[in-house]
Structures are given as structure tokens and as C-alpha cells.
VOVOZA-994156 format. One record per atom (N, C-alpha, C, O, CB): residue in three letters; atom name; x, z, y. Coordinates in steps of 0.05 Angstrom, whole numbers, always signed. Each point is the difference from the previous one (the first is absolute). Glycine has a CB too. Layout:
<pts>
koldo, miba, u, w, v
ALA, CA, X, Z, Y $
...
</pts>
This chain:
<pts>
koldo, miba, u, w, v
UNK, N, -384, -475, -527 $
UNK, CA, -12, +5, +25 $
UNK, C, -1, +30, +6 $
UNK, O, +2, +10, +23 $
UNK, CB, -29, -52, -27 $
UNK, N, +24, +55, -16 $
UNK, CA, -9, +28, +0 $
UNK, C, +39, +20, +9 $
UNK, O, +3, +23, +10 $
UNK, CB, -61, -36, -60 $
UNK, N, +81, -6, +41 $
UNK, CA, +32, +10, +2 $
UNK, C, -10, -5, +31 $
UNK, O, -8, +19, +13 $
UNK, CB, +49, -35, -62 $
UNK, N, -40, -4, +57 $
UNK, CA, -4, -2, +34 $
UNK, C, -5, +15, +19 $
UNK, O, +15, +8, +19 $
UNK, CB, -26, -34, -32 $
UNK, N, -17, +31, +6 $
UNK, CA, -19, +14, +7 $
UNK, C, +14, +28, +1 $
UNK, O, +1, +11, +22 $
UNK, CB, -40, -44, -41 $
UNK, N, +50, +46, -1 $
UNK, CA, +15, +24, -2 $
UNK, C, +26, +4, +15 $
UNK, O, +5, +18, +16 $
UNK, CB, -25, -21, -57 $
UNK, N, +34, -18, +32 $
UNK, CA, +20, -4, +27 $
UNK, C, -1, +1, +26 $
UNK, O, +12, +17, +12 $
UNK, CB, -3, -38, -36 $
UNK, N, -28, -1, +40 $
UNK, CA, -10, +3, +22 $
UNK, C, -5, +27, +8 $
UNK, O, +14, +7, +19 $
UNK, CB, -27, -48, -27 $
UNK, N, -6, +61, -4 $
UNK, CA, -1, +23, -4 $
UNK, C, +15, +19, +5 $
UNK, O, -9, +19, +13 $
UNK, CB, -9, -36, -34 $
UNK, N, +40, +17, +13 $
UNK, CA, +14, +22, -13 $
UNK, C, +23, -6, +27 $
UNK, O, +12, +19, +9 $
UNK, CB, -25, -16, -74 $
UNK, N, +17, -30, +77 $
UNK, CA, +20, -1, +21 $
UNK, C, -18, +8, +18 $
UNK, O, +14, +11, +16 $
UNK, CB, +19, -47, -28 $
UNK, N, -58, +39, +20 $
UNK, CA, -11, +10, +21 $
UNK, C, +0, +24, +6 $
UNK, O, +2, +10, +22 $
UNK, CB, -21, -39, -28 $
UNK, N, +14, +41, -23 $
UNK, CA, +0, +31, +2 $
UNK, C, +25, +10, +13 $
UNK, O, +1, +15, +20 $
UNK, CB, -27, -11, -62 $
UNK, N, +53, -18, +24 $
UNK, CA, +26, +9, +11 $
UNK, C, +5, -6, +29 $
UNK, O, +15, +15, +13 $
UNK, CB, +1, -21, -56 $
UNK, N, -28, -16, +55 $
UNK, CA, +17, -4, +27 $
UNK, C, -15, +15, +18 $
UNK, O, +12, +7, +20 $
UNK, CB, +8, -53, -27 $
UNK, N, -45, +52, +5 $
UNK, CA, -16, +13, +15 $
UNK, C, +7, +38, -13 $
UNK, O, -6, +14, +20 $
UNK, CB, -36, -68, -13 $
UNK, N, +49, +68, -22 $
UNK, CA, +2, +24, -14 $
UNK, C, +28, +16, +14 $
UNK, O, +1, +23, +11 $
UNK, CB, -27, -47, -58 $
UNK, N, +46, +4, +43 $
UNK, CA, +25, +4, -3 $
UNK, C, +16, -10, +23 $
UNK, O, +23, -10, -4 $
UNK, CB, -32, +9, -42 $
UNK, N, -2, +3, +72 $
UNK, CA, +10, -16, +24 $
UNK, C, +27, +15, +10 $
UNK, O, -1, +25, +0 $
UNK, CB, -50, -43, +14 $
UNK, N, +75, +4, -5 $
UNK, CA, +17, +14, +7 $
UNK, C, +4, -1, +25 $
UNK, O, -6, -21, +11 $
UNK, CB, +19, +18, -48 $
UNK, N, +0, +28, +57 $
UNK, CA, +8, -3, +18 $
UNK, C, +10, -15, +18 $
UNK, O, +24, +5, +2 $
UNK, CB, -29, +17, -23 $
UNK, N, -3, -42, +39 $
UNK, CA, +13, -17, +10 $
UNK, C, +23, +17, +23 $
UNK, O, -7, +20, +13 $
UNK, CB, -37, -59, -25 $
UNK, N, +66, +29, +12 $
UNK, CA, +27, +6, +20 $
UNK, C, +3, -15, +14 $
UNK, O, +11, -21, -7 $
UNK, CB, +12, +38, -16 $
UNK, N, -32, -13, +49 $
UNK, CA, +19, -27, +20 $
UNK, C, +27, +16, +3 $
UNK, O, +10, +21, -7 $
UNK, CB, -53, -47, +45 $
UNK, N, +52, -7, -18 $
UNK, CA, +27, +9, +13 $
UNK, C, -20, +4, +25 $
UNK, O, -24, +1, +3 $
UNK, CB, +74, -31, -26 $
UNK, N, -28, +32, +41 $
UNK, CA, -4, +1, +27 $
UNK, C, +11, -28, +17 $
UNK, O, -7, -6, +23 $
UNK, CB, +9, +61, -31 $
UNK, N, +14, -68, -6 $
UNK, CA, -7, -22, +16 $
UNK, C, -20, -18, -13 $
UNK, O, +3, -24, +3 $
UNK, CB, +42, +27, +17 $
UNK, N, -65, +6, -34 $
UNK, CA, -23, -9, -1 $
UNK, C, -28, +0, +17 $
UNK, O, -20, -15, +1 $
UNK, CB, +45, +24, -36 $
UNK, N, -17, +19, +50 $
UNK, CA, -20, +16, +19 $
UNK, C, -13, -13, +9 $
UNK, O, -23, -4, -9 $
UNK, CB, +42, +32, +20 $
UNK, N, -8, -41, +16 $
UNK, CA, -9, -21, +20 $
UNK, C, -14, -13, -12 $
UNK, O, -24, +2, +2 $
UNK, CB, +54, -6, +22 $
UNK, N, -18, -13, -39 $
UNK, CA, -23, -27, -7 $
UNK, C, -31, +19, -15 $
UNK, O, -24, -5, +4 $
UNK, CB, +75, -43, -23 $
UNK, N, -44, +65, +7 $
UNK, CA, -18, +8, -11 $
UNK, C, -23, +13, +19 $
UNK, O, -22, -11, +2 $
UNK, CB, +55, +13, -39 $
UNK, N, -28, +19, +48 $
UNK, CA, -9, +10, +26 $
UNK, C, -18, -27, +19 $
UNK, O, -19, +7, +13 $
UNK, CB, +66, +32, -16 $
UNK, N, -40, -60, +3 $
UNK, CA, -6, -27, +13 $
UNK, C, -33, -6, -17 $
UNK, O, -19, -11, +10 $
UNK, CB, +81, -10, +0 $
UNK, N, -60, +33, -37 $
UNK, CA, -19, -17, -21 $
UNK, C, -22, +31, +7 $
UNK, O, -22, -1, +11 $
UNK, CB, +61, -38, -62 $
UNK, N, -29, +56, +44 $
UNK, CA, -19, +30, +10 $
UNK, C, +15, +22, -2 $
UNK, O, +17, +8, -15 $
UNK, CB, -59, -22, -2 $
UNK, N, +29, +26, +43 $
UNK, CA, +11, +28, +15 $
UNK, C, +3, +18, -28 $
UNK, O, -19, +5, -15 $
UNK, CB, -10, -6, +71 $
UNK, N, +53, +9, -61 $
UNK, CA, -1, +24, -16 $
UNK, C, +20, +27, +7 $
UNK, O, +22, -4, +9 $
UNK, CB, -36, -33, -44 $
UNK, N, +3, +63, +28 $
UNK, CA, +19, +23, +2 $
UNK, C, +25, -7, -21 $
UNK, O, -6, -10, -21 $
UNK, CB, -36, +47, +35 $
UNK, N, +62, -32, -9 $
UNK, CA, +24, +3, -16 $
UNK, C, +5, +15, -13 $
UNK, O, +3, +22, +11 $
UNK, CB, +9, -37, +9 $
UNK, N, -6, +12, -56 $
UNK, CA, +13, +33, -2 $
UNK, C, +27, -8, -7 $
UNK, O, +4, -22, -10 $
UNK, CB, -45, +55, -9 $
UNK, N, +60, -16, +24 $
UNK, CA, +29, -5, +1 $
UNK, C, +8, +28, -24 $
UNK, O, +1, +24, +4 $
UNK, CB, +4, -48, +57 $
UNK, N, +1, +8, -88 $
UNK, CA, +16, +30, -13 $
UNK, C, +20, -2, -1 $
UNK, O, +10, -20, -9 $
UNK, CB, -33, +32, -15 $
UNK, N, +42, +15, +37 $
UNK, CA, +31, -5, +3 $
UNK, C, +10, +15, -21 $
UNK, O, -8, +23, -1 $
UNK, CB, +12, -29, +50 $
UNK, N, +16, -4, -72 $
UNK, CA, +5, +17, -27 $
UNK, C, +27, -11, +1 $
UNK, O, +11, -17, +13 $
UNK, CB, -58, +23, -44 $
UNK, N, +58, +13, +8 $
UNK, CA, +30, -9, -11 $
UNK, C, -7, -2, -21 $
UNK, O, -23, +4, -9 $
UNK, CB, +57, +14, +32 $
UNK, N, -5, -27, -38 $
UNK, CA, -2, -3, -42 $
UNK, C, +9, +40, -3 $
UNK, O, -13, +14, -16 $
UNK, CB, +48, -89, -5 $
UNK, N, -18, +84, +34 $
UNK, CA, +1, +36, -11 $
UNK, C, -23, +14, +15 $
UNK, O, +10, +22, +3 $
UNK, CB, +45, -15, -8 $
UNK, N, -76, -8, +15 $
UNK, CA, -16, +16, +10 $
UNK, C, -29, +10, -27 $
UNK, O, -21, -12, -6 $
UNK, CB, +40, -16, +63 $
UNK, N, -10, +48, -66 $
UNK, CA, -20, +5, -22 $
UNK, C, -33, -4, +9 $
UNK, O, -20, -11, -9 $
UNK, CB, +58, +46, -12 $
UNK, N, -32, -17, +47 $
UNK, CA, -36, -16, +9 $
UNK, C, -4, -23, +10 $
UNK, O, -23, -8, -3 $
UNK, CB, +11, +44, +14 $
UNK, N, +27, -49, +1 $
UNK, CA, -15, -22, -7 $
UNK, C, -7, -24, -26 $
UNK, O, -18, -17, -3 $
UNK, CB, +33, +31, +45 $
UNK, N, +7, -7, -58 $
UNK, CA, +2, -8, -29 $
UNK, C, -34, +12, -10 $
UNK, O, -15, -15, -11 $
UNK, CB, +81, +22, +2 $
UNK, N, -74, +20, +16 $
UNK, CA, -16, +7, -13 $
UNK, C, -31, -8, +15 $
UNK, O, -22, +3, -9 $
UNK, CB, +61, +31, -11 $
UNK, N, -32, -41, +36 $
UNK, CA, -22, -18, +23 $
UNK, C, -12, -27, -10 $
UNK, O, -23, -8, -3 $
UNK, CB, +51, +26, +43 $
UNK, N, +2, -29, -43 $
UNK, CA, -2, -30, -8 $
UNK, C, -18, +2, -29 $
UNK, O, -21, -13, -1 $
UNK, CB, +72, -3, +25 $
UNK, N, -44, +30, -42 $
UNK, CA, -13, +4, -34 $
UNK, C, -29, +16, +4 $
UNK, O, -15, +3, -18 $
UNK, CB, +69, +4, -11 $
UNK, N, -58, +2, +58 $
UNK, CA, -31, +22, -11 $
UNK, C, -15, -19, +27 $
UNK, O, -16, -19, -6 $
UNK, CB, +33, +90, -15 $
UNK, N, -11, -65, +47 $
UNK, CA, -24, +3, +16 $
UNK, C, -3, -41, +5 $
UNK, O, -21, -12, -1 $
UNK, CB, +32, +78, +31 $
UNK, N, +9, -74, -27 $
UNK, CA, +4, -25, -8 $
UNK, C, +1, -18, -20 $
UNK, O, +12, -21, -1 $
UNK, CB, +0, +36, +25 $
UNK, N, -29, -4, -42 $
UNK, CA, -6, -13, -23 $
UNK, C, -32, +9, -8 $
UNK, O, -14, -5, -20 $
UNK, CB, +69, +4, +6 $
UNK, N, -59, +16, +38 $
UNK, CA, -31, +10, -2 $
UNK, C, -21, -28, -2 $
UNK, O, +9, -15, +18 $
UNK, CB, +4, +64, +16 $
UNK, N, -39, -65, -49 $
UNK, CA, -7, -22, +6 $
UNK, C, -23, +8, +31 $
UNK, O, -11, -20, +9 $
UNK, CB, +21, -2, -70 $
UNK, N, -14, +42, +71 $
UNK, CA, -18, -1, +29 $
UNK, C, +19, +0, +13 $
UNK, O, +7, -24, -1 $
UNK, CB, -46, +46, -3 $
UNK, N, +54, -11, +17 $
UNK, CA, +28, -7, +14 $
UNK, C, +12, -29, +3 $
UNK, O, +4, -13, +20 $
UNK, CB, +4, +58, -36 $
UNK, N, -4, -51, -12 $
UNK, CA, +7, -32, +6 $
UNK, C, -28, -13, +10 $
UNK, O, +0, -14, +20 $
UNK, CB, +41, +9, -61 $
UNK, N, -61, +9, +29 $
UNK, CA, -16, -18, +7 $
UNK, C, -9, +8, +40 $
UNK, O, -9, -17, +15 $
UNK, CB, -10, +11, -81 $
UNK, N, +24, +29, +74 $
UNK, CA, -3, +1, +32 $
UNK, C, +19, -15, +12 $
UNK, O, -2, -21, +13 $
UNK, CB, -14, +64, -12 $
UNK, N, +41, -26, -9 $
UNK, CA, +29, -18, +7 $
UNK, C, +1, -35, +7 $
UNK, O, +10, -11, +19 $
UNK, CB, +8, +49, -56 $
UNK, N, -33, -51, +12 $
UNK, CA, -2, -22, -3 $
UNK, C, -15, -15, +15 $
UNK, O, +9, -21, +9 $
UNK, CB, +1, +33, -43 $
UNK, N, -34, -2, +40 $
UNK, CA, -21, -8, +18 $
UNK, C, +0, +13, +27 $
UNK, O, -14, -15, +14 $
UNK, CB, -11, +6, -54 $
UNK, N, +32, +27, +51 $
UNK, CA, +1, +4, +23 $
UNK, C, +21, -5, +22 $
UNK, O, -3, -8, +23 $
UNK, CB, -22, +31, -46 $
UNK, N, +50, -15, +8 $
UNK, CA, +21, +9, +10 $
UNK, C, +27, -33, -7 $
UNK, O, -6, -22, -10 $
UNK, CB, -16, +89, +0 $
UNK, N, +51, -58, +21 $
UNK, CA, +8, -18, -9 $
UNK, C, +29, +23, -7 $
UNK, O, +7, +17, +16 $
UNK, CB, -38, -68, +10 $
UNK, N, +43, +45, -52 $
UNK, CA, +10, +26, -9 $
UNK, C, +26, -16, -2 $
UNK, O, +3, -22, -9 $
UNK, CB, -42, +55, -17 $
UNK, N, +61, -12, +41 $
UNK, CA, +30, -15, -4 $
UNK, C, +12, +33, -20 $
UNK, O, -6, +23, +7 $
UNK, CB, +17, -66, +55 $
UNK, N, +1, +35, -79 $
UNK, CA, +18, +15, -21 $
UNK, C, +27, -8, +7 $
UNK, O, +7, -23, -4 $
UNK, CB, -41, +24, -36 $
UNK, N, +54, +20, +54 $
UNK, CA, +18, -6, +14 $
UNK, C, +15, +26, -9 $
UNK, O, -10, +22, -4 $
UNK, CB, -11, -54, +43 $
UNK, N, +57, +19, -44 $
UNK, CA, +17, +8, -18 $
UNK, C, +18, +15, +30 $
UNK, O, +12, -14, +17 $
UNK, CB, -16, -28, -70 $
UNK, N, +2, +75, +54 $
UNK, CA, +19, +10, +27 $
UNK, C, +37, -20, -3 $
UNK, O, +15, -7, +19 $
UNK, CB, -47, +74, -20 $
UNK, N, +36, -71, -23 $
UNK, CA, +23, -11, -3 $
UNK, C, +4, -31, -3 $
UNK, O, +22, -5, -10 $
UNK, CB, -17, +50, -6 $
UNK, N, -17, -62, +20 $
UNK, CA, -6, -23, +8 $
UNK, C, +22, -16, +8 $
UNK, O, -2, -5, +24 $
UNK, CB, -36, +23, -14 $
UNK, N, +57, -27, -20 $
UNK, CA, +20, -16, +16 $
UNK, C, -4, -33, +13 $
UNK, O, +18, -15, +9 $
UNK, CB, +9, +46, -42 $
UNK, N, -55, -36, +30 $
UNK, CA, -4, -31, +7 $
UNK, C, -4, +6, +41 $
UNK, O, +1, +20, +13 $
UNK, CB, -36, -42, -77 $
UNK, N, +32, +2, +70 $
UNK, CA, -1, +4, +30 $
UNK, C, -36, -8, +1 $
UNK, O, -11, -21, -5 $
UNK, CB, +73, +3, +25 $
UNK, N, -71, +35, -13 $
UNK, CA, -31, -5, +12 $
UNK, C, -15, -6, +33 $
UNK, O, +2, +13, +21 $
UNK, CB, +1, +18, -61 $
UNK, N, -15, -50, +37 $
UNK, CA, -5, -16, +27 $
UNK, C, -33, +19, +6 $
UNK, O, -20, -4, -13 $
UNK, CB, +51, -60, +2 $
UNK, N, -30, +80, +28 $
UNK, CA, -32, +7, +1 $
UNK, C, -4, +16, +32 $
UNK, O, +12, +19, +11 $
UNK, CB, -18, -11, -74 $
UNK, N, -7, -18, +68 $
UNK, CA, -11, -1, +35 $
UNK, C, +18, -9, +14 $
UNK, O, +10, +13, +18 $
UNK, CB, -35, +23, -16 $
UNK, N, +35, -65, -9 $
UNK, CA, +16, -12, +19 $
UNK, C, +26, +15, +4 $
UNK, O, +14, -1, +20 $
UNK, CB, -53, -16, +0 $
UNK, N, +42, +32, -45 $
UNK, CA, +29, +21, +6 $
UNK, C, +15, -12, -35 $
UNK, O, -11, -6, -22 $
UNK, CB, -15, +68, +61 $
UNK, N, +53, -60, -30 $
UNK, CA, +9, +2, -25 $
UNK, C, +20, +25, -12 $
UNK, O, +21, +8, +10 $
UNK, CB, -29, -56, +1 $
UNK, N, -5, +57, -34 $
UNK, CA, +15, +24, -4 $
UNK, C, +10, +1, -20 $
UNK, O, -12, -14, -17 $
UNK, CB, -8, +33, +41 $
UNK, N, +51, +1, -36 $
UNK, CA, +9, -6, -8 $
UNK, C, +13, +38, -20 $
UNK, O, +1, +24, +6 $
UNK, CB, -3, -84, +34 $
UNK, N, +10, +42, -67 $
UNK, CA, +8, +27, -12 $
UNK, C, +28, +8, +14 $
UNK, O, +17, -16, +10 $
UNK, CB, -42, +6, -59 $
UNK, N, +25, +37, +48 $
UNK, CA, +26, +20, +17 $
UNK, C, +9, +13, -27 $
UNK, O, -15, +14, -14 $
UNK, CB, -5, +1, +70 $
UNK, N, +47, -22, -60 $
UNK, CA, +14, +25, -21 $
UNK, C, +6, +14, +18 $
UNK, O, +4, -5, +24 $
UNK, CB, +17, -13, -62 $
UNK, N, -18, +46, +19 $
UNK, CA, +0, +18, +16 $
UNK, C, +34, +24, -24 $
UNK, O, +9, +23, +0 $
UNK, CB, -86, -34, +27 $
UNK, N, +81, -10, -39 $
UNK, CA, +26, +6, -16 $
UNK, C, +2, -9, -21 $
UNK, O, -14, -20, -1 $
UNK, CB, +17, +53, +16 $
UNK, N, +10, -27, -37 $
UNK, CA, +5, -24, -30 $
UNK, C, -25, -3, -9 $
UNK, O, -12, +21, -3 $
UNK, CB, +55, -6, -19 $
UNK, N, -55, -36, +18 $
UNK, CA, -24, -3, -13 $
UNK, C, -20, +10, +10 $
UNK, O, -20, -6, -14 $
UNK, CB, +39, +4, -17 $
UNK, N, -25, +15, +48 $
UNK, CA, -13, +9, +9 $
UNK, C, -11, -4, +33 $
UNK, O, +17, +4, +17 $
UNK, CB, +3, +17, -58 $
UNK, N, -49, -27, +50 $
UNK, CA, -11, -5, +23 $
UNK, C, -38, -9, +8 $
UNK, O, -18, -1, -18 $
UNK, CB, +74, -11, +17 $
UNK, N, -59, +9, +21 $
UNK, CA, -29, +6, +0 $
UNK, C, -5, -34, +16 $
UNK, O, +17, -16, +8 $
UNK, CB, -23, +85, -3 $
UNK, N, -14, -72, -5 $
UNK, CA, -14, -27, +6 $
UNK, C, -4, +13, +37 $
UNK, O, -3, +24, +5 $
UNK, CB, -30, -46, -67 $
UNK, N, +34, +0, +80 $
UNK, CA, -13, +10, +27 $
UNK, C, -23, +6, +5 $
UNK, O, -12, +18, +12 $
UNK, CB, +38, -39, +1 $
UNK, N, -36, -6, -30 $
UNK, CA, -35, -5, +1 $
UNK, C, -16, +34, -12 $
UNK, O, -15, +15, +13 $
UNK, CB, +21, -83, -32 $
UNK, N, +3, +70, -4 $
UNK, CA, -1, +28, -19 $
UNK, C, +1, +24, +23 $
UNK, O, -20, +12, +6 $
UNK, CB, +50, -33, -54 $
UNK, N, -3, +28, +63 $
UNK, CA, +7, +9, +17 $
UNK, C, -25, +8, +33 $
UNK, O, -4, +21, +12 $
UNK, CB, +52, -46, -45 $
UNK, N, -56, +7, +35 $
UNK, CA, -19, -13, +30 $
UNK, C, -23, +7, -21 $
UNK, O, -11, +20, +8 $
UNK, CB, +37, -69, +30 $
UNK, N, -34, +43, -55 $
UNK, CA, -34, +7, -4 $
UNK, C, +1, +28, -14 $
UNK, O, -23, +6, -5 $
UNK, CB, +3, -59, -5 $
UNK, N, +36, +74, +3 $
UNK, CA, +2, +16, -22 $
UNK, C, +8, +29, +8 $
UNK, O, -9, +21, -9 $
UNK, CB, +20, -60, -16 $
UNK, N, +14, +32, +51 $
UNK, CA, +3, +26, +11 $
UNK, C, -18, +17, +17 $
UNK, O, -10, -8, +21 $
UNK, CB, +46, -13, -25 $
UNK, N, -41, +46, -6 $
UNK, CA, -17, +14, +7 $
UNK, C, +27, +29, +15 $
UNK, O, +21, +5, -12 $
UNK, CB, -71, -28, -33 $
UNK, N, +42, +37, +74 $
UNK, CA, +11, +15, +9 $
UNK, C, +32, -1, -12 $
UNK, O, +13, +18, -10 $
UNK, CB, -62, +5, +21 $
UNK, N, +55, -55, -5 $
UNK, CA, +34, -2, +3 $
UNK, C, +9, +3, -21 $
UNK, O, +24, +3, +0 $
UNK, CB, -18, +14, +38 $
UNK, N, -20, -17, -66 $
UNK, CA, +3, -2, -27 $
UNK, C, -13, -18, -24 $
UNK, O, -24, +3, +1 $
UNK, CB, +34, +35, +18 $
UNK, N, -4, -50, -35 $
UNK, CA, -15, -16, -23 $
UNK, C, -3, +11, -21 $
UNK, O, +18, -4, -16 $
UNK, CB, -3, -30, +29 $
UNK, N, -32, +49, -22 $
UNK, CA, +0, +19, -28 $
UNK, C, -21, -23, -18 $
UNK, O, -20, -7, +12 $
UNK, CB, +21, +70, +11 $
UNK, N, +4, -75, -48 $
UNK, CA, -18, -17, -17 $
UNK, C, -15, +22, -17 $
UNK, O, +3, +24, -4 $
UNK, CB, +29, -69, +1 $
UNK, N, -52, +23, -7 $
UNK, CA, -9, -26, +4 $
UNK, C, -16, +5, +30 $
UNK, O, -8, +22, +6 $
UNK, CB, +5, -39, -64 $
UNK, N, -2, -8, +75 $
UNK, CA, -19, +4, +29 $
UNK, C, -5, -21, -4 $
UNK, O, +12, -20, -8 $
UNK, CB, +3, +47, +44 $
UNK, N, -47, -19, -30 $
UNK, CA, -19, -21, +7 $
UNK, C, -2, -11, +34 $
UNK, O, -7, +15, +18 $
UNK, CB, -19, +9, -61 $
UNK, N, +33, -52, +47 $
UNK, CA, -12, +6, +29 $
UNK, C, -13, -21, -2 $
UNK, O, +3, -19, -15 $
UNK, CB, +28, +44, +44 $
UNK, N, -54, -21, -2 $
UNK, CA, -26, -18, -6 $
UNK, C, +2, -14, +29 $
UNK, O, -4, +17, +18 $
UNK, CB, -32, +18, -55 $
UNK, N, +39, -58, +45 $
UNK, CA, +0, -22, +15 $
UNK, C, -32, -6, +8 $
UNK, O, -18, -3, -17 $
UNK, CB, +65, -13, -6 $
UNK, N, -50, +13, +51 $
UNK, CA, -30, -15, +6 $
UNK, C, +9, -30, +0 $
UNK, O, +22, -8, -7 $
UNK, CB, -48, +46, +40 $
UNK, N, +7, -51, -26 $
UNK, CA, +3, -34, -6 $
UNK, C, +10, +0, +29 $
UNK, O, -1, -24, +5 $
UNK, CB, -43, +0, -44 $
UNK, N, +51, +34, +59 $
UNK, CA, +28, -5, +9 $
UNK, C, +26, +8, +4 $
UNK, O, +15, +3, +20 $
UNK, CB, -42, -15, -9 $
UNK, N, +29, +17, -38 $
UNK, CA, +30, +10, -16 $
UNK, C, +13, +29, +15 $
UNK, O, +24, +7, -3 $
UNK, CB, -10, -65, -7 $
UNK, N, -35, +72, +28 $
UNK, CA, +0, +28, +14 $
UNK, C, +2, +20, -30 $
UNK, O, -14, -5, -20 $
UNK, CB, -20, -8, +72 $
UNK, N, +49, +31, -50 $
UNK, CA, -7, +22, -18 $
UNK, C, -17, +21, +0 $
UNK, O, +1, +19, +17 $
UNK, CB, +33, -30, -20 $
UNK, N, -50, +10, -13 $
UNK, CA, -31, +23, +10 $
UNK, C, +3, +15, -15 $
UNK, O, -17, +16, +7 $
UNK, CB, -19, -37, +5 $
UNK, N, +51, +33, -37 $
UNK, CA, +9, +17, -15 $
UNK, C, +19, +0, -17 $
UNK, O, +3, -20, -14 $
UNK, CB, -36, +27, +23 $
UNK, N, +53, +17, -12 $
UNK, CA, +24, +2, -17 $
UNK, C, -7, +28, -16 $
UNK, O, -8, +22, +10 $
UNK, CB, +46, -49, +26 $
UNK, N, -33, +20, -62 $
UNK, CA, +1, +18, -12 $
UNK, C, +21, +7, -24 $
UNK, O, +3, -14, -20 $
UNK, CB, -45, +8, +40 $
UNK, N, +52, +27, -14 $
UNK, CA, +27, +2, -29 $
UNK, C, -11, +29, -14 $
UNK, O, -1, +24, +3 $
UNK, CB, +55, -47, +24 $
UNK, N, -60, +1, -44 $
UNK, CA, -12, +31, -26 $
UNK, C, -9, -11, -29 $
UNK, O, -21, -11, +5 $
UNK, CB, -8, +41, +37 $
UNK, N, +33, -32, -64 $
UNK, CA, -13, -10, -15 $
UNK, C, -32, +4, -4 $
UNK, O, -5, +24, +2 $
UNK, CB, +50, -24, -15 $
UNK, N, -65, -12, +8 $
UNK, CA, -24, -6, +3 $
UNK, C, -11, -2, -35 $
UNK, O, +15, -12, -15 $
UNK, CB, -5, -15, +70 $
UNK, N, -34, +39, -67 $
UNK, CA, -4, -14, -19 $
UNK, C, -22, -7, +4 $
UNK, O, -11, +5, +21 $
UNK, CB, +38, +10, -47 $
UNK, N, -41, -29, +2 $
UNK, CA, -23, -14, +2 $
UNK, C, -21, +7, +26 $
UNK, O, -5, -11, +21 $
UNK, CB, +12, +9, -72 $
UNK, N, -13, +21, +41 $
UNK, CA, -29, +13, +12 $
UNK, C, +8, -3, +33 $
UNK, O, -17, -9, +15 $
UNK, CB, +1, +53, -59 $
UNK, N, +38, -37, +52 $
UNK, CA, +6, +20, +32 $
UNK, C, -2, -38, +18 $
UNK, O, -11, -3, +22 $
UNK, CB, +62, +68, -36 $
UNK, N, -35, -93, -8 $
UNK, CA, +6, -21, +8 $
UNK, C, -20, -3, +2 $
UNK, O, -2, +1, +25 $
UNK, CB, +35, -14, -35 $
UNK, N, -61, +8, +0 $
UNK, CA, -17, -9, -2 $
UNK, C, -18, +8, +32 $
UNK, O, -11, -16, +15 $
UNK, CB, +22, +15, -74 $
UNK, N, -9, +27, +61 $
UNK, CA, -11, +17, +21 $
UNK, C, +17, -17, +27 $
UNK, O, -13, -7, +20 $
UNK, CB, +4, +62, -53 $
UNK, N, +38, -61, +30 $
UNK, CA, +10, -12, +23 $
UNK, C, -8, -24, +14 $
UNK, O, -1, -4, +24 $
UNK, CB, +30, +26, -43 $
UNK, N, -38, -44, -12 $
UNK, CA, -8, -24, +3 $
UNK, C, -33, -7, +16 $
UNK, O, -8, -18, +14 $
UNK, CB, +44, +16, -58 $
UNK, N, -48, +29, +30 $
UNK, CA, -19, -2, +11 $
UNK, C, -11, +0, +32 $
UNK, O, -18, -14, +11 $
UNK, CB, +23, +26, -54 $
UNK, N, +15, +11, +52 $
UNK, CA, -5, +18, +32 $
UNK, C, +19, -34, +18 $
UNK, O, -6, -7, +23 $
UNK, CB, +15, +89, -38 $
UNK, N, +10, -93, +1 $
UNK, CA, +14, -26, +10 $
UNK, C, -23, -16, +10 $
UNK, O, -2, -9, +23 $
UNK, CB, +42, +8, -54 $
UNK, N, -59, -4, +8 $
UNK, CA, -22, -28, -3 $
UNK, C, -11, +8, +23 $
UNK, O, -7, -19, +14 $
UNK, CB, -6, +6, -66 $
UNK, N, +7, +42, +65 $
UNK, CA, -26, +1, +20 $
UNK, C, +7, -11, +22 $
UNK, O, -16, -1, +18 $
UNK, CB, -2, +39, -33 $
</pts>
């Protein structure tokens, strides 16, 4: 009784301790948005972008961050190079090469470009009607995200 008892235990600690980031898609939004209003955060990254590589391992692996992220917000982790076709605001968009191996997502493109350019990693932050209320391209660490999430919630 007492192995149980410890068990029980010890999975509680972990699932409650160790919570991970949830990722939507975006053709998740809608329905979700339907269940409760939430701000969006949209991270736009590649696999060669050292900051966001270094985003993903520090400020995104922070446990207050996930746990705001998780509960407030609804967080899409979105690849600028993306070759799947994505359905989101009734639009369908689509990856563009842009030469051998090489090209950018539209969707990536439409939420990311800042003054006619895409510099990664960018954050952009969606209201619950998929309007953009902020873009930002800069890497972020803990402390500065935390400050962002917060001034979002008000």
C-alpha cells in the first residue's frame, strides 16, 4: 500500500512540476477560440537560426513562461520553412521556394514581416480575432519574455 501511495505521489509531483509547453496548430485556433477567447503567441523560427535555437533551449524551457503560455495564451511554434499547406483565417497559405532548397512559408511571411523584411526568430502576437497587435524580431530571454507576457495579460 505504502509502493502506491509513493507512486501515486511521485506521478503527481511530475505532471504537475514538469509541465510542458503546449503547441497548437493554427488550424486548431477557431475551434479553440470558440471554447475561450485567447491572445495568440505565434513563434516564427528556422532549424539554422542560432537564436532561435537558443530561445527554444532557454526562455522556452523557462517553467513560469510555460506555465503563463499554457494558461493564458494559446502558443503556435511555427517553422519559417514549413512546406505543409496551412488553412488559417479562411485563407490558405502556402510554402514559396525561393531557389534550390530553399524558401519561406506565406503564413511565416504575413505574420513576421516587419518594414518589408523577416529577420528571426519573431514573435507575433494575435488578439482572439486573429488581428495582429504585435510583432517582434529580436531574440528575448527569460526575464524581458516574461515582462512581455505580462503587459499582454492586461
Amino acid at each position: 500500500m505504502k509502493k502506491l501511495a509513493l507512486i501515486i505521489f511521485f506521478f503527481g509531483i511530475t505532471s504537475t512540476g514538469f509541465c510542458q509547453l503546449q503547441s497548437r496548430t493554427f488550424e486548431a485556433i477557431d475551434s479553440l477560440q470558440q471554447l475561450q477567447k485567447r491572445k495568440i503567441v505565434v513563434f516564427i523560427h528556422t532549424d539554422w537560426c542560432q537564436f532561435c535555437q537558443r530561445m527554444k533551449n532557454t526562455t522556452f524551457k523557462n517553467q513560469e513562461i510555460i506555465d503563463k503560455l499554457n494558461s493564458d495564451f494559446y502558443f503556435i511554434d511555427f517553422n519559417a520553412e514549413e512546406k505543409k499547406e496551412v488553412k488559417f483565417n479562411n485563407q490558405l497559405f502556402k510554402y514559396q521556394p525561393t531557389g534550390n532548397n530553399v524558401g519561406v512559408h506565406e503564413l511565416a511571411l504575413q505574420l513576421g514581416t516587419i518594414n518589408d523584411q523577416i529577420v528571426y526568430p519573431v514573435l507575433c502576437v494575435l488578439n482572439e480575432k486573429n488581428e495582429i497587435i504585435l510583432q517582434y524580431n529580436n531574440y528575448l530571454n527569460s526575464t524581458s519574455f516574461k515582462l512581455l507576457l505580462e503587459k499582454l495579460k492586461e
